[in-house]
GUKEDO-525159 format. One line per 4 residues: their letters; for each residue x, z, y of C-alpha. Coordinates in Angstrom, 2 decimals. Each point is the difference from the previous one (the first is absolute). Example, Ala and Ser with C-alpha at 12.3 -4.5 7.8 and 13.67 -1.06 7.14 Angstrom:
! GUKEDO-525159
AS> 12.30 7.80 -4.50 ~ 1.37 -0.66 3.44
//
This chain:
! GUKEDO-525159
XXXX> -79.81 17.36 -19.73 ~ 1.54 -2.62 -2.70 ~ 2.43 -2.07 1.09 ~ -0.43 -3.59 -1.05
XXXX> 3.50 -1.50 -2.11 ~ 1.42 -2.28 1.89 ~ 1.33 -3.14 -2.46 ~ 2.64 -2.36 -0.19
XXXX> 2.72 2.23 0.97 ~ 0.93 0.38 -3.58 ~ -0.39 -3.97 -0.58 ~ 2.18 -0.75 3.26
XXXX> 3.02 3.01 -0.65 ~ 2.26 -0.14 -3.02 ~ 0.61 3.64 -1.52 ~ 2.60 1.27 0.91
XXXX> 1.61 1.65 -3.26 ~ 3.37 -2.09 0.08 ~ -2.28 -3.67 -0.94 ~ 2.44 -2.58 -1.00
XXXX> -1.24 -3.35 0.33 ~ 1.70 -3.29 -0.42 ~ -0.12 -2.52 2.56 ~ 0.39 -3.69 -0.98
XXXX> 1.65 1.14 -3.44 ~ 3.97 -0.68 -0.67 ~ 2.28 2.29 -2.07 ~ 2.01 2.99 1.04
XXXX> 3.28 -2.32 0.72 ~ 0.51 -3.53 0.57 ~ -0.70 -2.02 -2.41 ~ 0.74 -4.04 -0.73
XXXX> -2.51 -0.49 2.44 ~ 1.81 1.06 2.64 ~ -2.87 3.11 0.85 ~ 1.09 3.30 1.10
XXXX> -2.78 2.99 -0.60 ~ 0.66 2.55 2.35 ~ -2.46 3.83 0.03 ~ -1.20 1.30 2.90
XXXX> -0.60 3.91 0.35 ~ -2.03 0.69 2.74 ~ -2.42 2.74 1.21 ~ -3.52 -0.20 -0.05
XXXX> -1.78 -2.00 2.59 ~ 2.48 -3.52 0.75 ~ -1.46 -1.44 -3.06 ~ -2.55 -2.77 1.63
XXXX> 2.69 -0.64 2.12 ~ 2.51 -0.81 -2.29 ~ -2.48 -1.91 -2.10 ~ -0.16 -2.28 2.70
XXXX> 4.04 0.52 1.41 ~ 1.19 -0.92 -3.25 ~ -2.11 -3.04 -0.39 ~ 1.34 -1.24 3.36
XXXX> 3.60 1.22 -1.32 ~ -0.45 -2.47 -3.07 ~ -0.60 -3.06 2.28 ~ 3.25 0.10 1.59
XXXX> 3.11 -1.22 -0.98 ~ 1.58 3.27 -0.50 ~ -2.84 1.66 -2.35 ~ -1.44 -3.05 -1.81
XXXX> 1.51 1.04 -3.17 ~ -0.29 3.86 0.26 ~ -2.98 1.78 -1.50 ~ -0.22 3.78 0.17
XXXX> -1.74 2.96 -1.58 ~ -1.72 2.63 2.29 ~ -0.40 3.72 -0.28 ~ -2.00 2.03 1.80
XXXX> -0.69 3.60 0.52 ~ 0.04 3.03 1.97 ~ 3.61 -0.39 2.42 ~ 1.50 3.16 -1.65
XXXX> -1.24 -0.73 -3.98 ~ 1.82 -3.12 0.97 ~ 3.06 0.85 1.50 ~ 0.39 2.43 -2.91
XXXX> -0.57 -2.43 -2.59 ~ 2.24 -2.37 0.85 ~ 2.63 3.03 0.71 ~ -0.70 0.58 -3.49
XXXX> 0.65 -3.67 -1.61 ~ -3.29 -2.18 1.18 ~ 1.31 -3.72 0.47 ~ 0.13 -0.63 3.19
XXXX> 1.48 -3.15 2.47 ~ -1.85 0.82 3.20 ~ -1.66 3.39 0.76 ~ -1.97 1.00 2.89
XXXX> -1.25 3.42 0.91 ~ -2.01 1.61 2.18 ~ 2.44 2.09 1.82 ~ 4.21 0.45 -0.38
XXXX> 0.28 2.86 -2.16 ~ -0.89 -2.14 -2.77 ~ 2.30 -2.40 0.86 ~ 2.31 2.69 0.29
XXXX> -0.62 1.18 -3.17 ~ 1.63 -3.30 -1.64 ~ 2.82 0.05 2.28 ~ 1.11 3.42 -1.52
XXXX> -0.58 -1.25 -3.35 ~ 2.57 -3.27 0.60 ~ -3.02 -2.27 -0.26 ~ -0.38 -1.17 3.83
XXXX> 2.77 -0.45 2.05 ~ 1.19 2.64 2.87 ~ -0.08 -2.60 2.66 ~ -3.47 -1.75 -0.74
XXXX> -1.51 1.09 3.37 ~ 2.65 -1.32 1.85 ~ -2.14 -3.36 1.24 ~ -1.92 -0.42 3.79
XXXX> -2.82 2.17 -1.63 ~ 1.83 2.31 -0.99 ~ -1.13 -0.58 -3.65 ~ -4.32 0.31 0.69
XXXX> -1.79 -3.08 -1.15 ~ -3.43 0.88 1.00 ~ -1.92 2.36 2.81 ~ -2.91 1.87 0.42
XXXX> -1.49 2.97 1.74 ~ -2.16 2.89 -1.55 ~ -3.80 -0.26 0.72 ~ -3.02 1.68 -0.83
XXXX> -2.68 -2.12 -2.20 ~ -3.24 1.47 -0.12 ~ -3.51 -0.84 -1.05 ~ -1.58 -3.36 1.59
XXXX> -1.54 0.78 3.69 ~ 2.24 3.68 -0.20 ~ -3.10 1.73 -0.48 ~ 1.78 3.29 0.17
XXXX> 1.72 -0.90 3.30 ~ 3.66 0.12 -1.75 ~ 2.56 -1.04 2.54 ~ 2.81 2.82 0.79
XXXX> 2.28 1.95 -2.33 ~ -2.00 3.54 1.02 ~ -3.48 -1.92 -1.21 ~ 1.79 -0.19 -3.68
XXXX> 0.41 3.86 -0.08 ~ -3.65 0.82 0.55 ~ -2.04 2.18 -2.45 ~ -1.64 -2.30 -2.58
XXXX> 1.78 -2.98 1.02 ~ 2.12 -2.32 -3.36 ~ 3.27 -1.36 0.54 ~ 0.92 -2.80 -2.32
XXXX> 4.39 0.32 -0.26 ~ 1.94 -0.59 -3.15 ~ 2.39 2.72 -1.44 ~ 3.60 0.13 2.07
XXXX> 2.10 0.59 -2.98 ~ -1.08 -3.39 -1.55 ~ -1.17 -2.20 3.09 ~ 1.90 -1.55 2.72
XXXX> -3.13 -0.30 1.80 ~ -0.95 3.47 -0.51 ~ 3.58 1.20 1.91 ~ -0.58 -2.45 2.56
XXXX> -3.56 1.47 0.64 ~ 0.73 3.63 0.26 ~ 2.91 -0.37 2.46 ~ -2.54 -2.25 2.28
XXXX> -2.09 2.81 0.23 ~ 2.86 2.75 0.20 ~ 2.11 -2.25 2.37 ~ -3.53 -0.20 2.56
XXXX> -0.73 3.69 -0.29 ~ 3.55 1.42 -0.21 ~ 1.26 -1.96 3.27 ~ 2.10 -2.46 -2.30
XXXX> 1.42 3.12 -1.87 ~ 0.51 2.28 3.15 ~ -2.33 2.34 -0.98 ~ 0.54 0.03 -3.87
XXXX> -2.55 3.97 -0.58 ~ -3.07 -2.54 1.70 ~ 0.59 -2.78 -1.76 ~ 0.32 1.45 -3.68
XXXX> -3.21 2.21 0.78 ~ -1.87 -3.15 0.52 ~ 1.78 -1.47 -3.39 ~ -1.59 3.29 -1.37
XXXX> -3.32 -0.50 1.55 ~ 0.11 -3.96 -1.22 ~ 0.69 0.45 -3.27 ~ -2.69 2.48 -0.48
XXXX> -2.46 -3.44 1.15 ~ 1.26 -2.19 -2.96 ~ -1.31 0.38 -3.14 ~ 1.88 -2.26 -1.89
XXXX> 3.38 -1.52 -0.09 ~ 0.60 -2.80 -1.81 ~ 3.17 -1.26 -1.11 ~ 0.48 -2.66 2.49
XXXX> -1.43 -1.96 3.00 ~ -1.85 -2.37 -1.39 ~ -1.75 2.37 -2.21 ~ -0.73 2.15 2.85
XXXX> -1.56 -3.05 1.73 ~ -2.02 -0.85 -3.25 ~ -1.21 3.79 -0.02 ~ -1.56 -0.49 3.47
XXXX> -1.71 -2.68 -0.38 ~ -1.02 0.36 -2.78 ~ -2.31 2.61 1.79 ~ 2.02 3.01 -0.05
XXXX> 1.30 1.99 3.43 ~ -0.98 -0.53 3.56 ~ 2.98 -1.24 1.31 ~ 3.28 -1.22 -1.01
XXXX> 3.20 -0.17 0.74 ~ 1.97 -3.17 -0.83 ~ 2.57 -2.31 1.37 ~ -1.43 -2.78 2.49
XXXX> 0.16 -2.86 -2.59 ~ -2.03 1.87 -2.33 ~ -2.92 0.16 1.93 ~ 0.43 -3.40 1.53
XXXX> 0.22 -0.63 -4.04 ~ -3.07 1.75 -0.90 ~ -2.08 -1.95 2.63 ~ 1.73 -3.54 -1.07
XXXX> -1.66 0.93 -3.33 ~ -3.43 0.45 1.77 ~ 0.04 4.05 -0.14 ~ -2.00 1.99 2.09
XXXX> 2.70 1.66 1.58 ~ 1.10 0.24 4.06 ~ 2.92 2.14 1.17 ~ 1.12 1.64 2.88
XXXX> 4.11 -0.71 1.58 ~ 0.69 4.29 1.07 ~ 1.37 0.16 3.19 ~ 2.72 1.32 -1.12
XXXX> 1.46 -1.12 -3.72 ~ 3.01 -0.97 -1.68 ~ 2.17 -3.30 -0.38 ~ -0.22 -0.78 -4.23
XXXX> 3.18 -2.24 -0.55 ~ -0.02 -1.25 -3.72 ~ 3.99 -1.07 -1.57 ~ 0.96 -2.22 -1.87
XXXX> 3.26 -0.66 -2.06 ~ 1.47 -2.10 -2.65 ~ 1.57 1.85 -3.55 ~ 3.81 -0.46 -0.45
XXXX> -0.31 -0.47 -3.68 ~ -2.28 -2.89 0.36 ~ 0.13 -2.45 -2.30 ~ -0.27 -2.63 2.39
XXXX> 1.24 0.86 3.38 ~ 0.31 -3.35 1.51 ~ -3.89 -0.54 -0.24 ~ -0.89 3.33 0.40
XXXX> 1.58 -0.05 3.45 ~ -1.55 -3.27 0.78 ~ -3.32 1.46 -0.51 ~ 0.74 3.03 2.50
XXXX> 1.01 -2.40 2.08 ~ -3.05 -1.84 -0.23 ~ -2.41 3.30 0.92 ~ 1.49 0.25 3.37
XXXX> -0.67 -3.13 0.76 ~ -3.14 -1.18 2.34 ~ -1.70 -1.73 -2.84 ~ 0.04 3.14 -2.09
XXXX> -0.35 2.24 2.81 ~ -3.27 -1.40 1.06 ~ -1.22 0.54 -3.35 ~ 0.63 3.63 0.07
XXXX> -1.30 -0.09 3.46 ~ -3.47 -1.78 -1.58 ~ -0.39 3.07 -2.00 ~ -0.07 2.57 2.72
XXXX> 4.33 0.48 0.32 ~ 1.01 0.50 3.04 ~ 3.13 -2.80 -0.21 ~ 3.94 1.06 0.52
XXXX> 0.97 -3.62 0.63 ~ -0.31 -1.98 3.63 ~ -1.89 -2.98 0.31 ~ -3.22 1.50 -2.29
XXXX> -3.24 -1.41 2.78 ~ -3.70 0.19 -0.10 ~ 0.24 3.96 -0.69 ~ -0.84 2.83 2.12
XXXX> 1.08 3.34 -0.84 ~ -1.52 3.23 2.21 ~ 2.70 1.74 1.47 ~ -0.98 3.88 -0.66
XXXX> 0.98 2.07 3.52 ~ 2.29 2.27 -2.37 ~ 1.73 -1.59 -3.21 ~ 2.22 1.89 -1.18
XXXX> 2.84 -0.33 -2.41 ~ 1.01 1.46 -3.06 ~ 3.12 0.82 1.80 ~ -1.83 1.80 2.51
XXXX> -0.37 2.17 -2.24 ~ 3.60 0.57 -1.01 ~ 0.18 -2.76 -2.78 ~ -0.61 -1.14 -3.77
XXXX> 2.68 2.74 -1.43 ~ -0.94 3.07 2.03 ~ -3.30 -0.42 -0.17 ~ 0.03 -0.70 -3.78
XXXX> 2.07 3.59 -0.70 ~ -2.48 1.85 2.54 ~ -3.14 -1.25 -0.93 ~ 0.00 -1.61 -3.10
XXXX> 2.52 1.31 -3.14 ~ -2.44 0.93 -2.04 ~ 1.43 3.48 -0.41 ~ 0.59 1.18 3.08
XXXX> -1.71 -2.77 2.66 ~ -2.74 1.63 2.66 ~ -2.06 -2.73 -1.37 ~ -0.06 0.87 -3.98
XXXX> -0.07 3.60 1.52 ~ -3.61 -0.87 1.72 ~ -0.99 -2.31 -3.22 ~ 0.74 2.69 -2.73
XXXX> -2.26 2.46 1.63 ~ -2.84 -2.43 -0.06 ~ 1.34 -1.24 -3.55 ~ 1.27 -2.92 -0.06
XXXX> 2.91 -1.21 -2.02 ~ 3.77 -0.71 2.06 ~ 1.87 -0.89 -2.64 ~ -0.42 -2.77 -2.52
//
């Protein structure tokens, strides 16, 4: 049967091959005017929300004469690019091994999770989206394994998202990582159901509907995204699924630290908060109201698991990972 194309994904969603915008103009430094331009590189899917975060940012007496330039892209492209000399004020990833990444290279501070939150601006939980009324009856991790059945993920070794979504679905089949030989043979049996990986989560989400796949996987805000944007999407909370926290840092060879620290300051607070929270974020910051977040009977953590840098060496170097082991038999690239 032909699918119809769904439209105005492609309107609503910004691509996410590093985009730099500028936002309310300004120069690189400040000039006689007293304006500061500060660059923001984040992964792929804040950007409404920092459209409308920054705006808000501007109106106070702390940001009224900062403008910024935005990057977006996959959470790894990003991480790397910036490792590698991108501009960059304010970056926000996906997960911490890109933030990681910059502390290695001298470009983020050692102690820039050491705040209430540990360092995690933003929440979410993994879901599975699937076609409008489910017609294939798409709820539980085992229904995405099925003969004949399309998973919509990105690829692992560029997406945040896509790392996030495999170890919900190995985390709820494995025990949380007690039972590592069941939880890599569904990985196995997964991957064999997507047929396509795009480069990041956005992408991925554009892919779907866009009229490819029966079902996929995404982070919570993306589908509560895709349905803001009047996409015929609904998605399922799994029983069991993981706990996506996204970081957030400051550079140390910022240009202008004083305001670039003001504006992290600013995204913890309510006023920003709820604005992430208005896009589908599930908030880190107390006193966010008129939101109500299901409660999944097991979320997990990626410490659960056995953490960010044991998890990266087992499952994804792209040499030697149990992940790019399963992805280079079916084909797909691990290594940029």
């Amino acid at each position: 049967m032909r699918v119809r194309r769904l439209r105005g994904i492609a309107a609503a969603a910004v691509a996410t091959t590093a985009l730099v915008t500028a936002c309310g103009g300004g120069n690189s430094s400040a000039g006689g005017d007293g304006k500061v331009q500060l660059s923001l590189v984040a992964y792929s899917t804040p950007q409404a929300a920092y459209k409308d975060i920054i705006a808000a940012f501007q109106k106070t007496p702390e940001g009224k004469n900062i403008t910024f330039t935005q990057s977006y892209g996959a959470s790894g492209d990003q991480s790397r690019a910036v490792a590698a000399g991108l501009k960059a004020d304010i970056v926000e990833f996906s997960l911490e091994p890109d933030i990681t990444r910059l502390v290695k290279a001298g470009i983020v501070a050692d102690d820039w999770n050491k705040n209430a939150t540990k360092g995690f601006l933003t929440k979410s939980v993994v879901v599975i989206g699937t076609r409008k009324g489910n017609p294939k009856g798409i709820k539980t991790w085992d229904d995405l394994i099925k003969p004949g059945t399309e998973v919509i993920t990105p690829n692992p070794f560029t997406s945040g998202a896509a790392r996030w979504n495999l170890l919900a679905g190995y985390g709820a089949k494995s025990s949380k990582g007690t039972d590592q030989a069941t939880g890599l043979t569904y990985l196995d049996s997964l991957l064999k159901n997507v047929p396509v990986q795009d480069d990041s989560g956005r992408k991925a989400l554009q892919t779907f509907t866009g009229g490819k796949g029966d079902a996929i996987l995404t982070y919570e805000n993306e589908a509560i995204f895709a349905q803001q944007n009047k996409q015929e999407l609904d998605y399922t909370i799994p029983d069991s699924t993981i706990l996506i926290e996204n970081p957030v840092a400051v550079t140390k060879n910022s240009a202008h630290p004083k305001e670039a620290a003001a504006f992290l300051k600013y995204l913890y607070s309510v006023e920003a908060q709820t604005i992430f929270a208005k896009n589908g974020y599930r908030p880190v910051a107390e006193g966010v109201t008129g939101f109500t977040w299901p409660q999944p009977a097991q979320l997990f953590t990626i410490d659960d698991l056995g953490g960010w840098p044991k998890i990266t060496t087992d499952f994804f170097d792209p040499k030697t990972g149990k992940v790019a082991e399963i992805e280079r038999k079916l084909g797909v690239a691990t290594e940029k």
